[in-house]
C-alpha positions, 0 to 999 in steps of 0.5 A, spaced: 609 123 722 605 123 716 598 118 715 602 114 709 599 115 702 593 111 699 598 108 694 604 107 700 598 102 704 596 098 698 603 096 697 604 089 701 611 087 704 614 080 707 618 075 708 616 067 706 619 061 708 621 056 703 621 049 706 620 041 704 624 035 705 630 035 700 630 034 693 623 037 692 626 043 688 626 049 693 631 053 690 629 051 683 623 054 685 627 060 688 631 062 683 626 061 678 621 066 682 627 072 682 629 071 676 636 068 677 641 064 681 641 065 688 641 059 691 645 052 688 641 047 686 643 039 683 640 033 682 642 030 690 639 031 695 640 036 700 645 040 696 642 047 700 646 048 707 644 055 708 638 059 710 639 063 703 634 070 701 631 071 695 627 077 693 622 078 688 618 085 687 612 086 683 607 093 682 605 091 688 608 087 693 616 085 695 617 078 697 622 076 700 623 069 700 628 065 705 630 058 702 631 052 707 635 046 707 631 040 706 629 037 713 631 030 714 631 025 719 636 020 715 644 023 717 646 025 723 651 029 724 653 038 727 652 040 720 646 036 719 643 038 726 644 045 724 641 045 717 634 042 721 635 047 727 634 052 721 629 049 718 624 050 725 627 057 726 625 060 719 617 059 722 620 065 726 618 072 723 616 070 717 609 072 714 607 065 710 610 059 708 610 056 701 611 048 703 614 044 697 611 038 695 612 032 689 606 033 685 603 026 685 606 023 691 606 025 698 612 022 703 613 020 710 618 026 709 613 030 707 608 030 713 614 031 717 616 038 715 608 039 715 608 037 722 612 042 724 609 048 722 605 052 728 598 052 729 596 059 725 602 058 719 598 061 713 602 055 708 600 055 702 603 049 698 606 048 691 606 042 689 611 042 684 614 038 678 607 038 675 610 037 668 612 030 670 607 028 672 604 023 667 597 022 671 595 029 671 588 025 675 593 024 680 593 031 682 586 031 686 587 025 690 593 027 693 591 035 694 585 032 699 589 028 702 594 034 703 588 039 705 586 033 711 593 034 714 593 042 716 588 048 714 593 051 708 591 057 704 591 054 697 594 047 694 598 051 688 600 046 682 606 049 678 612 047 675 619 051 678 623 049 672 618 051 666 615 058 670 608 054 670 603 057 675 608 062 678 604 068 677 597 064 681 602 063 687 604 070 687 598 072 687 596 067 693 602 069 697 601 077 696 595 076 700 598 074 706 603 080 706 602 085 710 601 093 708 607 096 708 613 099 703 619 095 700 625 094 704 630 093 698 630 096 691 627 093 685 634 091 682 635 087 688 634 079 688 638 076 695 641 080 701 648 075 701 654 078 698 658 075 693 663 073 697 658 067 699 655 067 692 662 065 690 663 059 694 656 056 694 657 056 686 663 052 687 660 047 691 654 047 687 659 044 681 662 039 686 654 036 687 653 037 680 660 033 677 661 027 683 658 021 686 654 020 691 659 020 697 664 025 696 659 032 695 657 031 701 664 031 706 665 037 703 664 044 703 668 051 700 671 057 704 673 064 700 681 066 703 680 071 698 676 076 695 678 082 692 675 087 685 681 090 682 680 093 676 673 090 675 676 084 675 674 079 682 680 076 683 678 070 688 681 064 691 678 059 695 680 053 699 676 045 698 675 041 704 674 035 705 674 029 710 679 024 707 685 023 703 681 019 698 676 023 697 681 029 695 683 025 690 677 024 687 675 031 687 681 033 684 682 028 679 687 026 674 692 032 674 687 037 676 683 036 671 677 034 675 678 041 680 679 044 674 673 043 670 669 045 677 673 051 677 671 053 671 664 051 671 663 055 677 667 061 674 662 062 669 657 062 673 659 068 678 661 071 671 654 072 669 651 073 676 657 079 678 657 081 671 665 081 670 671 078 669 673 073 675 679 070 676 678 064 680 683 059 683 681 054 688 686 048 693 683 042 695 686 041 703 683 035 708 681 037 714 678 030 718 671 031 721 670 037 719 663 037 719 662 035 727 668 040 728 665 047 732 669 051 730 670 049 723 662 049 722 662 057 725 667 059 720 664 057 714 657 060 717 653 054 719 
């Protein structure tokens, strides 16, 4: 076999785990460094499920970020243990971390997801949300405070929503990769298909449109999937723990589901880059989120 060219070795390739407790702005901060949505966001916590991969590929390095769900100690259920479980395993073969915190105040809930890196984890932190942070001075304090706490790489400020700073912590991440060359094309930005994609947007708009109850006994399961013509033609099935909450979501004469539906169509339009015809039933199915079997089915 070949030596690999010069400018084959300088080329940097890795993977990078997204963690923090919940509502910190992980996937904002994931979607806006790929350039696109692939993971779901809203403003409740929580709202990400599934270890989800974004990937971001410069001149000189492919980043391949994994998102987590956020740790949390609040709930328990199989769902929510599953969630954690997969917060701890993301630490397993990836290359650095970038460990998302609050800009301006750091919570118990901060100091239990570090807690639970590794001794020898490269982390570098973003501390996020910077533009609104009204006391910039602020920032200093809380940077020490963090720095006392394990031996990070770098404390970056940055704001995911406004694209401030992303490009420093690029940079900061590059130089924890190892040499090698891409594993994904330049054009690609997540490795989960559009089946998946499809049914996170769905419930992403049920997180984002409902109070505070019912997005969380629910989840979304794709019965079909099919691309005719150009035209992805899918249908999909809502379920929820109980006979109210299935009111509720649907609305008054659909039109709750319907506006769901609608927002999330166009969401897979822009992403796919077609037409999408979507349809979508509303069924109860009562303890769902303790059930196995159900849990494996839909990917948890």
């Amino acid at each position: 076999m070949s030596e690999p060219t010069a400018a084959a070795a300088a080329f940097r390739c890795g993977h990078v785990a997204i963690v923090g407790r919940p509502n910190v702005g992980k996937s904002t901060l994931l979607n806006h460094l790929v350039g696109g949505k692939v993971s779901i966001t809203s403003r409740k916590a929580q709202t990400t499920r599934h270890r989800v991969t974004g990937i971001v590929t410069t001149a000189g390095a492919q980043f391949i970020f994994v998102d987590t769900p956020g740790f949390q100690t609040r709930h328990r259920s199989r769902l929510n243990e599953r969630m954690n479980k997969v917060v701890r395993q993301s630490f397993a073969g990836i290359d650095a971390v970038v460990a998302v915190v609050e800009a301006g105040r750091t919570t118990d809930a901060d100091r239990a997801v570090i807690a639970l890196f590794p001794r020898g984890a490269r982390v570098v932190v973003a501390l996020n949300k910077v533009d609104l942070l009204k006391d910039k001075d602020a920032l200093l304090p809380q940077m020490a405070a963090l720095a006392a706490l394990f031996p990070f790489v770098a404390i970056v400020p940055v704001s995911a929503e406004k694209d401030r700073a992303l490009d420093r912590l690029l940079a900061e991440l590059a130089a924890l990769l190892p040499e090698g060359p891409p594993v994904f094309g330049d054009d690609e930005i997540t490795d989960r298909d559009e089946r998946f994609l499809a049914a996170e947007f769905i419930r992403e708009k049920i997180f984002r449109l409902l109070g505070e109850e019912v997005p969380y006994a629910t989840t979304v399961g794709i019965d079909s999937f099919k691309e005719e013509g150009g035209v992805r033609r899918i249908q999909a099935t809502v379920y929820v723990e109980r006979d109210n909450q299935r009111g509720i979501l649907v609305g008054e004469g659909g039109s709750r589901m319907k506006e769901i539906a609608s927002r999330a169509r166009t969401d897979m339009e822009r992403l796919f880059g077609g037409p999408v015809f979507l349809e979508v039933w509303v069924r109860v199915k009562a303890g769902w989120s303790d059930d196995e079997g159900m849990l494996k089915r839909f990917g948890y």
